[in-house]
Backbone bond lengths (Angstrom), bond angles and torsions (degrees), N, CA, C in turn:
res aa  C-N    CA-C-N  psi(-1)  N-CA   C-N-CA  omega(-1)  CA-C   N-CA-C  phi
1 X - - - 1.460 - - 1.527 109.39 -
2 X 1.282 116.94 126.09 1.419 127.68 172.90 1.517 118.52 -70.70
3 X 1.505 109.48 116.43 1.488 111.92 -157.22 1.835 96.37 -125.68
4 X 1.404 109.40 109.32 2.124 105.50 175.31 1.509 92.50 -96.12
5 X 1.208 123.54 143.54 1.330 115.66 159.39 1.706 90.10 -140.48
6 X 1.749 118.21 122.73 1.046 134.60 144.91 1.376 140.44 -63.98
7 X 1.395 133.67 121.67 1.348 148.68 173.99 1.400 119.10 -114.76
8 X 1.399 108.78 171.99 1.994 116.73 -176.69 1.420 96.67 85.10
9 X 1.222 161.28 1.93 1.313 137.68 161.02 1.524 127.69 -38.30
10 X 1.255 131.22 -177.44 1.403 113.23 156.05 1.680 97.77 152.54
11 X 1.342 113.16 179.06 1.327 131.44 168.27 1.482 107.74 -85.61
12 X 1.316 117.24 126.83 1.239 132.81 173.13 1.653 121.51 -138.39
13 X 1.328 125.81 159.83 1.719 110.19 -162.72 1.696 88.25 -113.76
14 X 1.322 106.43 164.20 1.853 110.18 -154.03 2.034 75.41 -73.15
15 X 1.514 74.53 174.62 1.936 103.23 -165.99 1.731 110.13 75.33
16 X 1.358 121.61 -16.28 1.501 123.02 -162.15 1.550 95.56 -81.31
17 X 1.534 94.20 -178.52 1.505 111.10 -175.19 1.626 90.62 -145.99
18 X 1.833 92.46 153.16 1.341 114.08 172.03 1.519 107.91 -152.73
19 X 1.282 104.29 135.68 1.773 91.39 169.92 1.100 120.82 -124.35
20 X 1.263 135.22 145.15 1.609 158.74 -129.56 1.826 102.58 -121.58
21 X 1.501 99.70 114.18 1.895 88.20 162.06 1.387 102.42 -139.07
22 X 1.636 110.14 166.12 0.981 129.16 -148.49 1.630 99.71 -140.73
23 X 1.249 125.75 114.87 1.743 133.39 -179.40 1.114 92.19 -91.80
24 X 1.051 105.30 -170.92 1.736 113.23 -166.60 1.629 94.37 162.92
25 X 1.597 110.83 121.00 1.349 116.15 158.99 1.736 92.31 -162.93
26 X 2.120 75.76 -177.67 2.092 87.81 -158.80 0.972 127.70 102.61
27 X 1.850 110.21 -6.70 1.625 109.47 -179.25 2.039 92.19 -168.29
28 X 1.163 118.36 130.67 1.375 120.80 130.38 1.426 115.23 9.48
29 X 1.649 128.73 65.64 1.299 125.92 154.10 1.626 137.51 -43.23
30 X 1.061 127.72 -60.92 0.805 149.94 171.09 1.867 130.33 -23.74
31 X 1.193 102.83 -57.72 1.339 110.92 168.95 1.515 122.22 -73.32
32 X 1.315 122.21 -9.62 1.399 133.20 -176.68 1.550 130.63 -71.05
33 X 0.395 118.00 105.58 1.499 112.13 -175.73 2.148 108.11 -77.52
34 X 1.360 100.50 126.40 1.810 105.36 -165.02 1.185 110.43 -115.73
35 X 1.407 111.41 167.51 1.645 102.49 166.85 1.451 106.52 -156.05
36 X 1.094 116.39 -172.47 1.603 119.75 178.78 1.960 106.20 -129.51
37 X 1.133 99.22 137.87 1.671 119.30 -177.38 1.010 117.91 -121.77
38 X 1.501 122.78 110.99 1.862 103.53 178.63 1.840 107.05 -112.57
39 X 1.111 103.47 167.83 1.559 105.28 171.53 2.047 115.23 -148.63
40 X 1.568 82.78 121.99 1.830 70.04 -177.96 1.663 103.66 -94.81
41 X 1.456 103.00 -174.65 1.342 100.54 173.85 1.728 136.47 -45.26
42 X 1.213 129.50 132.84 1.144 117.24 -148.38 1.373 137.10 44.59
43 X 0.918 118.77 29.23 1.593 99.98 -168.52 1.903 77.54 -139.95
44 X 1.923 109.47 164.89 1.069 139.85 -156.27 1.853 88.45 -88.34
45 X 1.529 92.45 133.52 1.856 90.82 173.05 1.699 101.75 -58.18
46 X 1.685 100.20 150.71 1.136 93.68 -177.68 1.766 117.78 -138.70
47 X 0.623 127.89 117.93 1.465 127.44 164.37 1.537 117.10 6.44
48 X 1.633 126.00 145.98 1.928 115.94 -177.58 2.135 80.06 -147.32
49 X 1.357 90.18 -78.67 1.720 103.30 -168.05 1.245 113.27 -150.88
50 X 1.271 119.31 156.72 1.038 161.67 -165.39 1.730 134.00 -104.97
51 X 0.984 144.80 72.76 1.746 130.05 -174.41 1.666 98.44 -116.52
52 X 1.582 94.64 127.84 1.673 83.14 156.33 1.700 127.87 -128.64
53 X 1.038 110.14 158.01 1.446 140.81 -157.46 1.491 106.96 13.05
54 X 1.583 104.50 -47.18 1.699 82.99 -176.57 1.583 113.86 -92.86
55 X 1.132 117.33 18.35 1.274 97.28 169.21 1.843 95.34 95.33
56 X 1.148 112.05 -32.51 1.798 118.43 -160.58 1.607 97.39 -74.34
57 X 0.696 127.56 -10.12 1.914 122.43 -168.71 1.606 106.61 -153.27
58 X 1.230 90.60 162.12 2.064 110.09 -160.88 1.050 96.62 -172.58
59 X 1.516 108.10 146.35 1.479 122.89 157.31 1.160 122.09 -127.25
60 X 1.592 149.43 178.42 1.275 116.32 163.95 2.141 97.02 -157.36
61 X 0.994 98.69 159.92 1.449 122.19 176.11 1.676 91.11 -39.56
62 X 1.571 123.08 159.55 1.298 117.22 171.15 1.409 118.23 -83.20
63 X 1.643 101.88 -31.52 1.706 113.96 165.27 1.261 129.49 -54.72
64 X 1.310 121.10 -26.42 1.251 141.07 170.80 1.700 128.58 -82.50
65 X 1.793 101.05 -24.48 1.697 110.05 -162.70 2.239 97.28 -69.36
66 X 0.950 89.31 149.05 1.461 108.09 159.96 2.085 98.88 82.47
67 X 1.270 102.84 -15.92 1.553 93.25 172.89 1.956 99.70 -119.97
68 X 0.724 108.91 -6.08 1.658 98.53 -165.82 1.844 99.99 -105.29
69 X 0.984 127.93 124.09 1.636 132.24 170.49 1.715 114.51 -91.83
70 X 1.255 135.01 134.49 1.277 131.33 152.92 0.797 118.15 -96.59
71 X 1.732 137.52 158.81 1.354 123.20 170.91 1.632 89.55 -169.68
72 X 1.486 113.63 176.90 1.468 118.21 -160.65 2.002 89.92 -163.14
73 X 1.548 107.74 143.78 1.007 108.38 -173.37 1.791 100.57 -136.62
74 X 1.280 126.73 82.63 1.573 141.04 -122.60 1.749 83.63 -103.64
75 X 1.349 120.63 2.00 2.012 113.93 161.84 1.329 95.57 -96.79
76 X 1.163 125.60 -51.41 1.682 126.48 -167.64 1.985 114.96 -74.67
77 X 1.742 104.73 -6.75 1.554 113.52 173.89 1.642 94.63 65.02
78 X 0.967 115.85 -4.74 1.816 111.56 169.29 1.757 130.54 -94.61
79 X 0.926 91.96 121.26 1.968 108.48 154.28 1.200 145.91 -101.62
80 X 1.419 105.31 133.62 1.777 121.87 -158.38 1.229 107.82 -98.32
81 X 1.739 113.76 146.24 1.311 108.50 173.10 1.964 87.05 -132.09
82 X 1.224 111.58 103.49 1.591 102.89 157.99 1.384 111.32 -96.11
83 X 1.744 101.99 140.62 1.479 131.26 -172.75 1.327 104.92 -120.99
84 X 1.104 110.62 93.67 1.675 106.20 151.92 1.563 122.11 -101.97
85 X 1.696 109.29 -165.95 1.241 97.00 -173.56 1.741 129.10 47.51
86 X 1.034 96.99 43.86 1.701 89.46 -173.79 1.185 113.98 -81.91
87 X 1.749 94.69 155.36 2.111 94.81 -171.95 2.038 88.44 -131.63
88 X 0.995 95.31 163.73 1.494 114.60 -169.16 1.510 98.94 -55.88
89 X 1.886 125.75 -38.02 1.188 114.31 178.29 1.327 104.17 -77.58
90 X 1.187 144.89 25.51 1.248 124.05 158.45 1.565 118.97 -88.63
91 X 1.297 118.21 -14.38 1.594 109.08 163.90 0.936 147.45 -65.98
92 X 1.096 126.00 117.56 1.686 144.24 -152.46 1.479 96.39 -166.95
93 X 1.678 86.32 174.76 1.415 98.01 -172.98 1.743 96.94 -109.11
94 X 1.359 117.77 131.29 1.473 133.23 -160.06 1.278 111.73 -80.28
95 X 1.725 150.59 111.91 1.066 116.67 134.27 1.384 152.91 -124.00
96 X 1.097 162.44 128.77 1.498 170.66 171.07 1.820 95.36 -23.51
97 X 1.073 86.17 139.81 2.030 102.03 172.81 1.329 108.16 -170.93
98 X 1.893 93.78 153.59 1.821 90.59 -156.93 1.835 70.50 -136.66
99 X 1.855 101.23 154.17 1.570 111.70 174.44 1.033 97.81 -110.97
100 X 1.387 127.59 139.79 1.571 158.60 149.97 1.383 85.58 -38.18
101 X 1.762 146.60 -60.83 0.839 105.66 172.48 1.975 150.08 -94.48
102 X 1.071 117.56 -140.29 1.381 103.23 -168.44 1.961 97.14 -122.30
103 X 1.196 122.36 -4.75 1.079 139.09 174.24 1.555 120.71 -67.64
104 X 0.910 100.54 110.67 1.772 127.63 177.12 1.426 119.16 -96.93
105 X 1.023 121.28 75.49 1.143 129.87 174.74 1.762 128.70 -130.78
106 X 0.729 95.92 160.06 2.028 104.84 179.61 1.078 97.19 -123.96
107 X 1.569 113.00 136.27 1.362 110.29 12.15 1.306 103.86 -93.40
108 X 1.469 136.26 11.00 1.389 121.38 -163.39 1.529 123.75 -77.35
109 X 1.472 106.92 -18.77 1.336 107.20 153.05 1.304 160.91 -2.08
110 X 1.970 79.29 -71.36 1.297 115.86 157.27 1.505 140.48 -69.92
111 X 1.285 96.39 -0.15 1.442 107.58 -172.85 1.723 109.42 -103.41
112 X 1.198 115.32 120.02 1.290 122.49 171.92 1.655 108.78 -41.22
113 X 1.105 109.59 -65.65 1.219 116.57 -171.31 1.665 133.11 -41.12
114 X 1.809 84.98 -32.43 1.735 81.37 157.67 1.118 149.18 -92.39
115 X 1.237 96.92 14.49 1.684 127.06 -169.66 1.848 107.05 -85.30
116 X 1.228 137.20 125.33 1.283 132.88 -151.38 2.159 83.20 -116.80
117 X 0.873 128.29 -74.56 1.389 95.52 -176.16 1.227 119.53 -121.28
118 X 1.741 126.53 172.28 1.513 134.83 -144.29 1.369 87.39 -164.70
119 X 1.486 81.84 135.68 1.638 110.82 159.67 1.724 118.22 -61.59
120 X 0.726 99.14 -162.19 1.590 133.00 -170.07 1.624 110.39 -93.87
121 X 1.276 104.55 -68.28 1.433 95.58 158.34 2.261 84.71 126.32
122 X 1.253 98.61 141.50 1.386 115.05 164.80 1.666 118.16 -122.30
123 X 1.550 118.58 135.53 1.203 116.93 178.36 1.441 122.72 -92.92
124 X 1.177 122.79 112.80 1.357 120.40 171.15 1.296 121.49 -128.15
125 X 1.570 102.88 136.22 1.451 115.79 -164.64 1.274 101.76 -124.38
126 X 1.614 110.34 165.99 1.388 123.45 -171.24 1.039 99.11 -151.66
127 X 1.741 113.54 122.04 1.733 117.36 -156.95 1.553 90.23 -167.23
128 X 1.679 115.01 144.76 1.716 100.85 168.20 1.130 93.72 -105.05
C-alpha cells in the first residue's frame, strides 16, 4: 500500500521560510513524477510544483516561481518543497502526490486529478 505522509508545516511570519518533505513508501519511488497541492479554506485545491522522476525538470505555479524550490531525493524515497519569502496567501494546507504514471507533461501536471496518491496534508500558515 502506497503511504505519502507530509511534514515541516507550521506558523511562520511573512518574509520567512519553511521547508516541506514528503516520505513515500509501498511502491517504486523513483520513476514517478510528484508534485505538491495546497488548499486554504474555501478555496479549490490548487496546483504549487511539479518534478519528475529524475529530479532533471520542474515546473511551478506563477505565484510560487522564483521563491518556492522543488526537489526529490529518489535513495531517501523523499520530496522537498522549500518556501521562502512567504506571504500570508500562501497558507493552506499542503499536499505531496505521486502519479501511477511516468508522464511529465503540461499541462497535466497541474491537474490534481491525475495524481493517483496524496498525503494527509500539512498546515502552514503565515501570520505576524
Amino acid at each position: 500500500q502506497v503511504q505519502l505522509v507530509e511534514s515541516g508545516g507550521g506558523l511562520v511570519q511573512p518574509g520567512g521560510s519553511l521547508r516541506l518533505s514528503c516520505a513515500i513508501s509501498g511502491r517504486t519511488f523513483s520513476y514517478n513524477p510528484m508534485g505538491w497541492f495546497r488548499q486554504a479554506p474555501g478555496k479549490e485545491r490548487e496546483f504549487v510544483a511539479a518534478i519528475a522522476s529524475s529530479g532533471g525538470r520542474s515546473f511551478y505555479d506563477d505565484s510560487v516561481k522564483e521563491r518556492f524550490t522543488i526537489s526529490r531525493d529518489n535513495a531517501k524515497n523523499t520530496m522537498y518543497l522549500q518556501m521562502n519569502s512567504l506571504k500570508p496567501e500562501d497558507s493552506a494546507v499542503y499536499y505531496c502526490a505521486q502519479k501511477r504514471s511516468t508522464l511529465f507533461l503540461f499541462p497535466g501536471i497541474t491537474t490534481a486529478g491525475n495524481y493517483d496518491y496524496w498525503g494527509q496534508g500539512t498546515q502552514v500558515t503565515v501570520s505576524s
